[in-house]
NUSENU-360071 format. One record per residue: residue number from 1; x, z, y of N, C-alpha, C, O in turn; chain; residue in three letters. Coordinates in pm, whole numbers, plus 50000, padded with zeros to 5 digits. Each point is the difference from the previous one (the first is absolute). Example, Ala and Ser with C-alpha at 12.3 -4.5 7.8 and 13.67 -1.06 7.14 Angstrom:
2
{atom 1 {51319 50780 49431} {49911 50000 50119} {50090 50000 50120} {50104 50066 49998} A ALA}
{atom 2 {49861 49862 50107} {50082 50006 50119} {49923 50073 50109} {50051 50017 50111} A SER}
This chain:
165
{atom 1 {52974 22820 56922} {50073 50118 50045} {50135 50006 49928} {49997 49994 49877} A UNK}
{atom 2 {50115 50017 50180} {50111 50070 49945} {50029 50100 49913} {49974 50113 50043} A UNK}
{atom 3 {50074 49879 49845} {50005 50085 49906} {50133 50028 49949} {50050 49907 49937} A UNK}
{atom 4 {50028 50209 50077} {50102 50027 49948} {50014 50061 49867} {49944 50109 50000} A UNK}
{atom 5 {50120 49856 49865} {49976 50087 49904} {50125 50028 49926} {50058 49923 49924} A UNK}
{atom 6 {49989 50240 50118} {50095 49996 49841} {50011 50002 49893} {49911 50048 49929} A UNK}
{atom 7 {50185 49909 50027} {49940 49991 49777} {50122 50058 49920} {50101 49932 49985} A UNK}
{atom 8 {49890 50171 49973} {50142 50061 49959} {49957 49964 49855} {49897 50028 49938} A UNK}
{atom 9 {50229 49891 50022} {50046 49929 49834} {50133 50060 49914} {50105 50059 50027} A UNK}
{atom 10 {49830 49893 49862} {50181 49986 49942} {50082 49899 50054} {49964 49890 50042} A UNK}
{atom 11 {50180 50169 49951} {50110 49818 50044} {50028 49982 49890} {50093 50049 49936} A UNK}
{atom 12 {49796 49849 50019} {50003 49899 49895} {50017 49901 50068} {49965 49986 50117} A UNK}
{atom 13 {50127 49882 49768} {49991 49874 50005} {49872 49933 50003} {49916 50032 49916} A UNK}
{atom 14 {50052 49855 50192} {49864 50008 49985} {49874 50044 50084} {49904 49931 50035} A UNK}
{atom 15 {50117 50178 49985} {49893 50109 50049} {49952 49913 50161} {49880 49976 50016} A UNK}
{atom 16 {50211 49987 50085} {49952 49999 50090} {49958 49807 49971} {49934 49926 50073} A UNK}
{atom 17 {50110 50055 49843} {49929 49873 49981} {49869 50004 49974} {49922 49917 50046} A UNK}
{atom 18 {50042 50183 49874} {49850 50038 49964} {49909 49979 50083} {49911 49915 50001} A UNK}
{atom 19 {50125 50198 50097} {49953 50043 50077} {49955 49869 50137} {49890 49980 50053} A UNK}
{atom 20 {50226 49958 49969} {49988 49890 50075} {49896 49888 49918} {49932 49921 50066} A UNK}
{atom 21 {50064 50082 49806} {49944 49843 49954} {49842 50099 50025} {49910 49940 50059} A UNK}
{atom 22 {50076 50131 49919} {49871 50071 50014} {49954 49985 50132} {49885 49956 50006} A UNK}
{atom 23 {50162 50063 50086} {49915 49959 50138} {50035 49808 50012} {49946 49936 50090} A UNK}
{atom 24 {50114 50020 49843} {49982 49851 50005} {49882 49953 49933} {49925 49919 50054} A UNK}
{atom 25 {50051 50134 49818} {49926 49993 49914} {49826 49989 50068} {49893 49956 49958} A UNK}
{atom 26 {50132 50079 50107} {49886 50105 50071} {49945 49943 50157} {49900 50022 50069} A UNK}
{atom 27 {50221 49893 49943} {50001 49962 50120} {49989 50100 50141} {49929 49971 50096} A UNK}
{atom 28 {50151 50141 49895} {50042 50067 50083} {50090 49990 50062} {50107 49979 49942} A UNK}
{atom 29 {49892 50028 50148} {50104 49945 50157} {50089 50169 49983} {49951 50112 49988} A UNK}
{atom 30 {50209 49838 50018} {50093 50113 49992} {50031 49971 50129} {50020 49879 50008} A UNK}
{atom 31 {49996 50185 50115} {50068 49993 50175} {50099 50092 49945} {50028 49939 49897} A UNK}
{atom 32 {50005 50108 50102} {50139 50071 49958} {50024 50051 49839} {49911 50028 49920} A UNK}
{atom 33 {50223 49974 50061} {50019 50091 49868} {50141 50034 50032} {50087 49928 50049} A UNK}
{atom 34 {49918 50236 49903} {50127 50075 49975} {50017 50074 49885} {49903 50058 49950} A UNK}
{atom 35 {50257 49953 49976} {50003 50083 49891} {50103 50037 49997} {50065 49949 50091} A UNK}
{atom 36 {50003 50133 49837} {50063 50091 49965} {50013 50090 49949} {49899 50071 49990} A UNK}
{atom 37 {50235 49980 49947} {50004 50103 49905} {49920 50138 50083} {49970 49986 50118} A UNK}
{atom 38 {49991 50172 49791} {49985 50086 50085} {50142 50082 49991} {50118 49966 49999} A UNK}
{atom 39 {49800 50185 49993} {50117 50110 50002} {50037 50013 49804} {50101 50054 49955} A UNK}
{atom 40 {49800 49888 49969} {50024 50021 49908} {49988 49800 49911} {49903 49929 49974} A UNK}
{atom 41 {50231 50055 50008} {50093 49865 49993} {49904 49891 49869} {50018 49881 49974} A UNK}
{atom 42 {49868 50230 49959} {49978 49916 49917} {49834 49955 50045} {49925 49963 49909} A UNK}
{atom 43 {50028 50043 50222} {49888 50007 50050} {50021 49901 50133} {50090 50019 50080} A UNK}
{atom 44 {49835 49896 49929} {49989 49887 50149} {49882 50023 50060} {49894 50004 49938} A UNK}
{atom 45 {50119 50015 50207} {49870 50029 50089} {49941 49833 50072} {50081 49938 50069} A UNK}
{atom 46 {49851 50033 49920} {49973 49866 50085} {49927 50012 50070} {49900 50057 49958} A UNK}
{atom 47 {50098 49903 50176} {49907 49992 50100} {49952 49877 50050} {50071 49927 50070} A UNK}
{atom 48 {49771 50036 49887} {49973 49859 50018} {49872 50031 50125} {49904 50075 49985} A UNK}
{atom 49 {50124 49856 50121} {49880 49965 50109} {49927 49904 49957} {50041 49911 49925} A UNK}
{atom 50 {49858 50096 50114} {49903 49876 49942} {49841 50014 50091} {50004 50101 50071} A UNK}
{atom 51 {49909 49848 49938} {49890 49993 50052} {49916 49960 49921} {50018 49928 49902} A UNK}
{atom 52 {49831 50140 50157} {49895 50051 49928} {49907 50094 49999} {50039 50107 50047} A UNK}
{atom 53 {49867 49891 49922} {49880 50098 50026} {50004 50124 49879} {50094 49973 49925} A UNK}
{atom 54 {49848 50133 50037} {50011 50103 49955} {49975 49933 49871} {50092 50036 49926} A UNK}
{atom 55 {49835 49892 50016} {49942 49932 49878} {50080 49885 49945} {49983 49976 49880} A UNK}
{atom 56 {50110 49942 50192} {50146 49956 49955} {50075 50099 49956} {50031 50012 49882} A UNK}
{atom 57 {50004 50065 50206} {50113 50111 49974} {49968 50076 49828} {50049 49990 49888} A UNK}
{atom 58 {49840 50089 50178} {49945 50056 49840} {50008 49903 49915} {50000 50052 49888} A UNK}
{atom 59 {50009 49804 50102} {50016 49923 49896} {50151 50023 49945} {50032 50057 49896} A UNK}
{atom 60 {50048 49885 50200} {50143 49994 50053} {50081 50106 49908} {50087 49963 49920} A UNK}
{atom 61 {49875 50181 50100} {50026 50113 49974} {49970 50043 49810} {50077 50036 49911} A UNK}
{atom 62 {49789 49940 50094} {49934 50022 49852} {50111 49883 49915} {50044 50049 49896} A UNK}
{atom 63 {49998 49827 50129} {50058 49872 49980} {50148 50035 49951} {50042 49999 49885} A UNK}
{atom 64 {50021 50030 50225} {50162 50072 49987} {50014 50141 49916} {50093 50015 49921} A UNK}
{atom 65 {49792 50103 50103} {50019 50060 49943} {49966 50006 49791} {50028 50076 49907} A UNK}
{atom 66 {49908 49808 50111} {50017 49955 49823} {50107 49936 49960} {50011 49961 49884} A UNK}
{atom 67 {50100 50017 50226} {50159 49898 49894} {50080 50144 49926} {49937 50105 50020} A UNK}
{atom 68 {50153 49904 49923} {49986 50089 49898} {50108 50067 50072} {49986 50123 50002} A UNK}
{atom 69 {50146 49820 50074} {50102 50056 50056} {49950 50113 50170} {50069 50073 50072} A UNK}
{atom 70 {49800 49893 49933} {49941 50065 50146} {49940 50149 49951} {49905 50024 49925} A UNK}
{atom 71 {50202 50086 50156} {49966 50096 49975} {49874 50043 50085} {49907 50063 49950} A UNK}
{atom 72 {50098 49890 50218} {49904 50062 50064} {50010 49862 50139} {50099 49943 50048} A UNK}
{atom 73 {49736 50042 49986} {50018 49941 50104} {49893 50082 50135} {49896 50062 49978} A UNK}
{atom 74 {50182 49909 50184} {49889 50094 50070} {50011 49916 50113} {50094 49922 50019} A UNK}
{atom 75 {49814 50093 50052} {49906 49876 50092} {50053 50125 50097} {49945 50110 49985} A UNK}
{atom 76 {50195 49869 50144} {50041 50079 50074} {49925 49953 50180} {50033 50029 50115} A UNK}
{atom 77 {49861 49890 49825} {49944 49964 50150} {49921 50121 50081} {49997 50027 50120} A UNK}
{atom 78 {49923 50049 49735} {49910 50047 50077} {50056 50140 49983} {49912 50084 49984} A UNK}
{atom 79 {50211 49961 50015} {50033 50111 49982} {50113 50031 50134} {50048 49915 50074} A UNK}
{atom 80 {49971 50210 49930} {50122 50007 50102} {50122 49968 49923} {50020 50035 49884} A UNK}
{atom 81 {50077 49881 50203} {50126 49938 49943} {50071 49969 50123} {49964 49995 50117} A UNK}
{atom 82 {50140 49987 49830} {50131 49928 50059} {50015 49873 49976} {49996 49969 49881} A UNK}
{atom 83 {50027 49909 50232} {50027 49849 49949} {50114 49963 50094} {50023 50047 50112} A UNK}
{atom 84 {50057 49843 49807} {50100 50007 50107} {50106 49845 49967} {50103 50054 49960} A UNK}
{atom 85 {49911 49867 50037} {50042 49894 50056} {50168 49973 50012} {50057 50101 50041} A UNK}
{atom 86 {50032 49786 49932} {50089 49970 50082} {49977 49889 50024} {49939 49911 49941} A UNK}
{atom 87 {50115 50094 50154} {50011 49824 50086} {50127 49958 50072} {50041 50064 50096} A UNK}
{atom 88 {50020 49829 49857} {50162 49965 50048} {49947 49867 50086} {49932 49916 49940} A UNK}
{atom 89 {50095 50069 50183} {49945 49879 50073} {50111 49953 50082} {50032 50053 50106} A UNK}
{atom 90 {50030 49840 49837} {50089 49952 50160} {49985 49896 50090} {49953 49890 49967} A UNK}
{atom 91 {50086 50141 50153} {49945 49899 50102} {50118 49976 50103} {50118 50036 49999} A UNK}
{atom 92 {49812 49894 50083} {50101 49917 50069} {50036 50079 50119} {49916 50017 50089} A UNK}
{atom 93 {50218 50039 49919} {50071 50058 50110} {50075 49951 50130} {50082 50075 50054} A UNK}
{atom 94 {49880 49767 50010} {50100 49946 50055} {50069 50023 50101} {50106 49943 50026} A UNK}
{atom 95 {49808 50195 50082} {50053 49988 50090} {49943 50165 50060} {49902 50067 49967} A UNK}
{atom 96 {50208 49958 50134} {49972 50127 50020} {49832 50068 50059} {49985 50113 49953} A UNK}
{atom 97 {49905 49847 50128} {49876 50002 50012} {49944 50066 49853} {49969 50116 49972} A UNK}
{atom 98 {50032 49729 49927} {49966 50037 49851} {50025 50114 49948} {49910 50081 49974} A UNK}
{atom 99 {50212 49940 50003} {50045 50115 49969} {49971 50119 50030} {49988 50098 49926} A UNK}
{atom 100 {49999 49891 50196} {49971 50161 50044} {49811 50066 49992} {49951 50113 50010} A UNK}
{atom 101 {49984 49735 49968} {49883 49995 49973} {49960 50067 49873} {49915 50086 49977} A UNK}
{atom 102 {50192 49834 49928} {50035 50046 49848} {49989 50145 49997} {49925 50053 49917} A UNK}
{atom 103 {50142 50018 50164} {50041 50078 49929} {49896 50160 50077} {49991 50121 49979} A UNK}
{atom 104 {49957 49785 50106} {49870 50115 50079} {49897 50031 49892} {49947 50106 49969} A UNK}
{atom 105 {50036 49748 49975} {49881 49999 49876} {50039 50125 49913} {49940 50108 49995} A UNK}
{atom 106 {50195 49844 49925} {50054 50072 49851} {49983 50133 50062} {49939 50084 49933} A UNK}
{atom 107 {50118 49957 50216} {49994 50162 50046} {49870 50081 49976} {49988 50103 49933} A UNK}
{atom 108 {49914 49825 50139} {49843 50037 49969} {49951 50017 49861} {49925 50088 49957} A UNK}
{atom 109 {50139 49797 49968} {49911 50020 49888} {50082 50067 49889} {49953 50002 49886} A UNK}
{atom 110 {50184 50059 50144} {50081 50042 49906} {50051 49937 49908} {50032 50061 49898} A UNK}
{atom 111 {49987 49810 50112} {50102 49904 49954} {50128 49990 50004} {50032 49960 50111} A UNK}
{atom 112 {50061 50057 49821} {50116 49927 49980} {50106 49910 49962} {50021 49949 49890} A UNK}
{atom 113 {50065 50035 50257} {50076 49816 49954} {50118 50044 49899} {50092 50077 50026} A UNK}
{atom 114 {49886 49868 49874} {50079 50011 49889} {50139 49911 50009} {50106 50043 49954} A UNK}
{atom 115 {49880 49806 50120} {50091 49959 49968} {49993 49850 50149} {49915 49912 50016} A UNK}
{atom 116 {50184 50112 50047} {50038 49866 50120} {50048 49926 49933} {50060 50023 49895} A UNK}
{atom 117 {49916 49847 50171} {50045 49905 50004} {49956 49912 50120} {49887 50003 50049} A UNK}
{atom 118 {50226 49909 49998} {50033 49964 50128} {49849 49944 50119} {49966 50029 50114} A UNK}
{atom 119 {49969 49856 49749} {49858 50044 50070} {49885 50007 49949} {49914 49921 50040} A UNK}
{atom 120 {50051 50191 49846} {49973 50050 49941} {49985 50173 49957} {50097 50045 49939} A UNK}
{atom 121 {49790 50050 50091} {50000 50120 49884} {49930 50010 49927} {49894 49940 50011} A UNK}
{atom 122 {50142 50170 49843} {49911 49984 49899} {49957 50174 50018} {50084 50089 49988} A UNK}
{atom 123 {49774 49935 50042} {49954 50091 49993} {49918 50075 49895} {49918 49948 49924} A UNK}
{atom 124 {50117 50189 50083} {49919 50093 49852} {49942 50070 50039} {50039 50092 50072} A UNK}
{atom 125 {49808 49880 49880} {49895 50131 50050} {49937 50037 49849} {49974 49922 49908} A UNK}
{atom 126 {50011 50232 50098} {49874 49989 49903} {49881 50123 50056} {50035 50099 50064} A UNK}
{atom 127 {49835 49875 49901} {49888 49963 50044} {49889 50007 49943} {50011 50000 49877} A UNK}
{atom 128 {49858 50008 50171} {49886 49975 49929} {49987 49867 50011} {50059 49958 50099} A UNK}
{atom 129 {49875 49942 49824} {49991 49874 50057} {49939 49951 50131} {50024 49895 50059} A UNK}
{atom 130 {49875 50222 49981} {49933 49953 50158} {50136 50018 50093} {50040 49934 50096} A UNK}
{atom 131 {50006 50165 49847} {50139 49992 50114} {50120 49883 50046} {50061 49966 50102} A UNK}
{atom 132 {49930 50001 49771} {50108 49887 49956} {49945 49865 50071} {50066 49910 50052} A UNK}
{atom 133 {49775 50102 49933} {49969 49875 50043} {49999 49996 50185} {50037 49911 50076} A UNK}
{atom 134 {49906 50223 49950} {50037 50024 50141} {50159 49965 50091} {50013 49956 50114} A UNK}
{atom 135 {50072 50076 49805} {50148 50002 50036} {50024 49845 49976} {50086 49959 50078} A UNK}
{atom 136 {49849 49908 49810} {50050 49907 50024} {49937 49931 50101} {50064 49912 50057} A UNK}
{atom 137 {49781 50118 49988} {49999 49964 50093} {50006 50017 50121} {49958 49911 50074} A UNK}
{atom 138 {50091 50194 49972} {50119 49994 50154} {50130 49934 49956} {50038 49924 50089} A UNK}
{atom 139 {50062 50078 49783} {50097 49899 49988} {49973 49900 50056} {50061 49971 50103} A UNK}
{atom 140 {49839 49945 49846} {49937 49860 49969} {50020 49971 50157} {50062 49906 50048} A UNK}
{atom 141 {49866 50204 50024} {50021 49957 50153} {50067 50009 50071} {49972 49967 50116} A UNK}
{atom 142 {50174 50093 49842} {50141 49985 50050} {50097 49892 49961} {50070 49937 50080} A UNK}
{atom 143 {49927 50047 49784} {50114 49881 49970} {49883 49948 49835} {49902 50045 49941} A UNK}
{atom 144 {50189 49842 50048} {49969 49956 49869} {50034 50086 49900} {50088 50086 49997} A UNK}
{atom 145 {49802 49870 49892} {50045 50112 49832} {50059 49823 49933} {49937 49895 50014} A UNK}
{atom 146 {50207 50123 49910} {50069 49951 49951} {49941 50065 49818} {49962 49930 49906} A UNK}
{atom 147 {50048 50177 50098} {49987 50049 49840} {49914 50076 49977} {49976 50068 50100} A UNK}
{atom 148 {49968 49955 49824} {49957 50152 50009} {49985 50032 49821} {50032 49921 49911} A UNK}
{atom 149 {49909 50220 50071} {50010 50034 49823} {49918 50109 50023} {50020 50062 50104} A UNK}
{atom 150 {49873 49983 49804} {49918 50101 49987} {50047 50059 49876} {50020 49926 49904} A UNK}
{atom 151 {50003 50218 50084} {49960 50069 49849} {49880 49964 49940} {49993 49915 49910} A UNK}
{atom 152 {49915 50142 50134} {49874 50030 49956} {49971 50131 50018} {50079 50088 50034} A UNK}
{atom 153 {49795 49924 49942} {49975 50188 50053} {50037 50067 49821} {49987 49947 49889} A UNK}
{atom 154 {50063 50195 50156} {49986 50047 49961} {49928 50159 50024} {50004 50044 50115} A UNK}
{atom 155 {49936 50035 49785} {49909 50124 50050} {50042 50106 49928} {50082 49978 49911} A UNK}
{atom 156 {49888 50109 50103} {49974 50125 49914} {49874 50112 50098} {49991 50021 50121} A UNK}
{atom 157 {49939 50022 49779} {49931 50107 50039} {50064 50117 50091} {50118 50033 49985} A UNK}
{atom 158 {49799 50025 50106} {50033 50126 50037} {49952 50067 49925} {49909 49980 49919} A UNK}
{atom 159 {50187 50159 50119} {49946 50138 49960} {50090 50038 49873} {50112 49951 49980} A UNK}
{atom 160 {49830 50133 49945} {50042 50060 49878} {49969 49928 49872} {50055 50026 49893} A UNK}
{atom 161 {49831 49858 50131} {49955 49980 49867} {50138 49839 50011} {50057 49962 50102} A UNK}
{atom 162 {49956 49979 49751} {50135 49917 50006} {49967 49936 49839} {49963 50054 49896} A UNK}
{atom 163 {50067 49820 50135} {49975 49931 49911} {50112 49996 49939} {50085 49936 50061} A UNK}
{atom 164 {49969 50134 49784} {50095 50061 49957} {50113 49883 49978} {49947 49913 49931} A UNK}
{atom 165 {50138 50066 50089} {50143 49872 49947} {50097 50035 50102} {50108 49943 50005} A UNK}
């Protein structure tokens, strides 16, 4: 199962190395990772996807939350949240048909072409990942993908309760 988890740290030197050699260590499969500062400059939020059953995770979790820089970690799968994605993909524009194909997709799925080139656009969506994967494949069946680039997910909880940084 898919597991999303945030881990709010200090931004220490280090820290997200920890954290990474620990699911190597461990032999845990990372499918995505994101980080960044929060609202407060001396605190980094990371958001790592990963897969696994409830008894990995609880490992996972008990694991990260013993490195010394991890203030708090929370398993945002089984909770209500927000997840959300970018994806920059460019493909092959050669001819007017294509194009207008192009751009029926990006309309539907709320995509936008960021940037032409003669036969070529580079498009920006962001997304849940089922979405993202939905939108590349109607691309896929209009023109060729030349590039493409994922963020990674990132989450936060709904509601009032907030994992403080």
């Amino acid at each position: 199962m898919r597991r999303i988890l945030s881990i709010l740290l200090e931004n220490e030197p280090g820290a997200l190395s920890r954290i990474v050699g620990l699911f190597s260590q461990r032999a845990y499969n990372i499918d995505s990772l994101t980080v960044g500062t929060t609202a407060d400059k001396t605190l980094s939020r990371i958001t790592i996807t990963t897969q696994g059953d409830d008894r990995i995770v609880e490992q996972i979790t008990k694991q990260v939350n013993k490195l010394v820089d991890v203030l708090k970690v929370i398993d945002l799968t089984d909770m209500q949240h927000i997840e959300r994605e970018l994806l920059l993909v460019k493909v092959y524009a050669r001819d007017e048909v294509t194009r207008a194909a192009i751009n029926r997709v990006a309309e539907v799925f709320q995509a936008s072409i960021i940037d032409m080139g003669k036969q070529s656009y580079l498009l920006q969506m962001v997304s849940s990942a089922e979405r993202l994967e939905s939108f590349l494949d109607l691309l896929r069946h209009e023109s060729d993908i030349i590039e493409l680039v994922r963020s990674g997910a990132v989450g936060i909880g709904r509601g009032d309760k907030a994992l403080k940084g």
